[in-house]
N, C-alpha and C positions, 0 to 999 in steps of 0.2 A: 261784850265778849265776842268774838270772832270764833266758826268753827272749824278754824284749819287746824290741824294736826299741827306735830314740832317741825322745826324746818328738818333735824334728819331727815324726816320721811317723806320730804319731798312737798310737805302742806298737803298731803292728803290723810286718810284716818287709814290706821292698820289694818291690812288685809282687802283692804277696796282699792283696784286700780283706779278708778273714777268708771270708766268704761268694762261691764263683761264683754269677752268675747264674744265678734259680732252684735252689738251695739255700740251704734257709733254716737247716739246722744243725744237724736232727734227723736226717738221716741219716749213712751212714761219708761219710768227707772225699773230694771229688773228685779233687784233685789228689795224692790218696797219699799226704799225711801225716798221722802219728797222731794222733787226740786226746790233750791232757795230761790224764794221769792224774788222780785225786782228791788225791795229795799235792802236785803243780804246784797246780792250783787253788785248794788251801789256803795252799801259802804267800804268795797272792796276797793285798794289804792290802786292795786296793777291795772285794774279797768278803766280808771281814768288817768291814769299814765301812757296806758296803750292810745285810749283818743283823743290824749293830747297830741301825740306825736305823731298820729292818723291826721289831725286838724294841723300840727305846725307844715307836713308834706304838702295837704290839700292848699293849703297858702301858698306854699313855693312855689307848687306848681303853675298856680292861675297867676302868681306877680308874672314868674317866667312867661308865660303865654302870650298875658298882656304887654309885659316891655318887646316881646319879637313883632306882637301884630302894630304897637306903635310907632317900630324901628322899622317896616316893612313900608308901614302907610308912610312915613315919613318921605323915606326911601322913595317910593311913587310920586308923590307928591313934587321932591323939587329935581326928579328927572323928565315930569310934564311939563 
């Protein structure tokens, strides 16, 4: 069972923004209740949607990188 509220309300539970004001989330929870553990968290799909698409960028980026520094040293190479 999952403990996100309905989607009307955003998947959060009634009357709790997530955050009170001035708490920004790094500290314990004001109102008393526990943070969800790291297995809650994980079996949450946005989170691993989110770093998948954090991990498919971090790949674009390094192929990009690596095909410029290829194309550069190429470059070098048959202008010595």
């Amino acid at each position: 069972m999952s403990s996100e509220g309905p989607i009307e309300n955003g998947g959060r539970r009634a009357g709790n923004s997530g955050h009170p004001a001035g708490n920004s989330g790094d500290g314990p929870p004001v109102d008393g209740t526990p943070r969800p553990d790291l297995r809650m968290v994980a079996q949450d799909r946005r989170i691993w949607m989110i770093l998948g698409m954090v991990a498919v960028l971090v790949v674009c980026c390094c192929a990009t990188a690596a095909g410029a520094l290829v194309a550069l040293s190429t470059g070098l190479v048959t202008a010595g």
